[in-house]
C-alpha positions as CSV (number, residue, x, y, z in Angstrom):
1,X,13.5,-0.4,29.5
2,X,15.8,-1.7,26.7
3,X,13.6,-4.8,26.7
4,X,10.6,-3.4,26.4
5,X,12.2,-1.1,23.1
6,X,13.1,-4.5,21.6
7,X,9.8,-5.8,21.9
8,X,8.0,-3.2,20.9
9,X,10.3,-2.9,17.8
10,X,9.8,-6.8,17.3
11,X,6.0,-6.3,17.4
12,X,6.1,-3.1,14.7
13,X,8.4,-5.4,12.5
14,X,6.4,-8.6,12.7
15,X,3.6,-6.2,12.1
16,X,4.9,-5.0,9.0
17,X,5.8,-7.8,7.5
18,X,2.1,-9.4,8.2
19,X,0.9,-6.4,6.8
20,X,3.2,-6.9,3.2
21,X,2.8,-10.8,3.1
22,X,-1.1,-10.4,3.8
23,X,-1.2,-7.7,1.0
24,X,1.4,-10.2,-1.3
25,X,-1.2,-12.6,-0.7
26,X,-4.6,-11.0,-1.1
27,X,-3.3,-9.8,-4.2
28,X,-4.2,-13.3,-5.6
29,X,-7.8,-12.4,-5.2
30,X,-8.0,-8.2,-5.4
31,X,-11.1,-7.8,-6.7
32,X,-12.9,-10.9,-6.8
33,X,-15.7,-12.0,-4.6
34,X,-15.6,-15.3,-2.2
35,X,-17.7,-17.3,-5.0
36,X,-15.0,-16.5,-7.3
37,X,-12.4,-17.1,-5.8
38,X,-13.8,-20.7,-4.8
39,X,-14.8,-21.0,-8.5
40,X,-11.1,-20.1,-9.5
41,X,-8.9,-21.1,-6.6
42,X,-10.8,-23.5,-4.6
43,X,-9.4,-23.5,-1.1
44,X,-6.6,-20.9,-0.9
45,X,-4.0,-21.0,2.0
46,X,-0.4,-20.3,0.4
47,X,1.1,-18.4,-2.8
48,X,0.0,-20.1,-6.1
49,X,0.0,-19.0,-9.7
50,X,-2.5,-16.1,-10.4
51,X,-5.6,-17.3,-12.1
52,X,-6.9,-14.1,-11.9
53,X,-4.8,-10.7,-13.2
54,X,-6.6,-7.6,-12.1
55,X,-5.8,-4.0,-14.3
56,X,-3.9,-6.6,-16.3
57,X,-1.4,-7.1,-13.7
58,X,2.2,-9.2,-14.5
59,X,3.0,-10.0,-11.2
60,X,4.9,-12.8,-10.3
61,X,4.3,-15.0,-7.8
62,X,4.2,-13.9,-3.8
63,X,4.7,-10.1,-4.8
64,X,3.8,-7.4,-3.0
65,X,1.3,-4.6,-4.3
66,X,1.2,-0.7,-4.6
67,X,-0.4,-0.8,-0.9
68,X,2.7,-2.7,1.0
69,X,5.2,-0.6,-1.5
70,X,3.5,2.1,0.2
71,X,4.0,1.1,3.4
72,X,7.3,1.1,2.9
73,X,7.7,4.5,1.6
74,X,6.2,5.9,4.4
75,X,8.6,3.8,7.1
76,X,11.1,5.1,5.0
77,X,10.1,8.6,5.8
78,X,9.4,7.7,9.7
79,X,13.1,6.8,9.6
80,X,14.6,9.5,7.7
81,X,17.4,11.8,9.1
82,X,14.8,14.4,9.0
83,X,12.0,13.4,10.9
84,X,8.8,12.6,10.0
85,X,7.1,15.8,9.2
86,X,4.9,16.5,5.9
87,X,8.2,17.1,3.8
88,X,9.9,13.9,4.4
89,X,6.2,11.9,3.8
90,X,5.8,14.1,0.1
91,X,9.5,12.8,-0.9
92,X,8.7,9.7,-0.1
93,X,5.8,9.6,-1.8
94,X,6.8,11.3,-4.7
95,X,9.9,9.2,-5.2
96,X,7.5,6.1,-4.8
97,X,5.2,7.7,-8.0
98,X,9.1,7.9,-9.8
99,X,9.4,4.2,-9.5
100,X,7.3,2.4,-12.6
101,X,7.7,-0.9,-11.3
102,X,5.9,0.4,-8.4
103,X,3.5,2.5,-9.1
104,X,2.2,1.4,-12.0
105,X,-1.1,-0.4,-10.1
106,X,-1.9,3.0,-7.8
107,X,-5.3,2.9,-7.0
108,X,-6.8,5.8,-8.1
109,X,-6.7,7.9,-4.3
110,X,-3.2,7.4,-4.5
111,X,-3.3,8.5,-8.3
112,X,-5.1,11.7,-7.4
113,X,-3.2,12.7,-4.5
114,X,0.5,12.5,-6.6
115,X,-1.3,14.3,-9.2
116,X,-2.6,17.2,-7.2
117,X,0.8,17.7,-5.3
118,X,2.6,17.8,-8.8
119,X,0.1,20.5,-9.8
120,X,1.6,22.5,-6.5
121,X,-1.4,21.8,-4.3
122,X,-1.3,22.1,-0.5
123,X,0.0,17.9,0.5
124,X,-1.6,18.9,3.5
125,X,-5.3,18.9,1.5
126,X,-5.0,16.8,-1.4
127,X,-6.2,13.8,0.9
128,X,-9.2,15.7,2.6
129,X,-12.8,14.0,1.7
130,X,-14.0,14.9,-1.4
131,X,-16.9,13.3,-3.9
132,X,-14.5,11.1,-5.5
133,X,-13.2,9.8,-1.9
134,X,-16.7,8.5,-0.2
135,X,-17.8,6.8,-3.7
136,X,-16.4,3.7,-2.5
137,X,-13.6,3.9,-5.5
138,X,-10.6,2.7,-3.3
139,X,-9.8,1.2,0.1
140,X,-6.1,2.9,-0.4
141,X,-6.7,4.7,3.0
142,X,-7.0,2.2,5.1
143,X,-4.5,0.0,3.3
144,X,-1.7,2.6,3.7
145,X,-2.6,3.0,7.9
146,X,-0.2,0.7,9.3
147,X,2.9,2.9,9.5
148,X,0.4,4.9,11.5
């Protein structure tokens, strides 16, 4: 039993750090298309200088974005004394939005959601499908999953 616990803990940690090294890296390219990024980068197969600064990002080199930061928050709340429950996920959140070296590049899902649950909206709702979610705005969804 205990070594299937370690492996299974090995594979959620190497996991996670593919998941914030693969986001450190794509951030190099966020937004461009593959003709672009052969036009600016050529080949592209390890952390270089950006070429390319997004919503006027200052990032240096091999640094993670708002997506693995978030990531983190919510491990943070899976591990937290209370549980991971609704409450813990919020305060983790919401300490995340505190941060302006971190949150300073939310996409604008992310964006919403802190601003509806600082308005006293139900955290329960504020990610439900709206208009605004199924415009094709943000990929922050999918990008936040892996602690799932």
């Amino acid at each position: 039993m205990g070594a299937i616990l370690v492996n299974l803990s090995d594979r959620v940690c190497g996991g996670l750090a593919g998941a914030v090294v693969g986001d450190a890296l794509g951030a190099l390219t966020e937004t461009l298309s593959i003709r672009q990024i052969e036009e600016i980068y050529g080949w592209l197969d390890d952390f270089t200088e950006l070429k390319h600064r997004p919503y006027d990002q200052n990032r240096v080199v091999g640094a993670f974005t708002d997506d693995a930061s978030l990531v983190i928050a919510i491990c943070k709340a899976a591990i937290d004394p209370q549980g991971l429950c609704i409450d813990t996920i919020v305060s983790r959140l919401l300490e995340w939005s505190e941060d302006p070296n971190l949150s300073k590049f939310a996409g604008p899902s992310t964006k919403r959601a802190v601003s509806r649950i600082l308005a006293g909206e139900n955290p329960r709702l504020v990610g439900m499908g709206d208009v605004q979610s199924f415009t094709g705005v943000s990929n922050g969804g999918a990008m936040k999953a892996p602690p799932a």
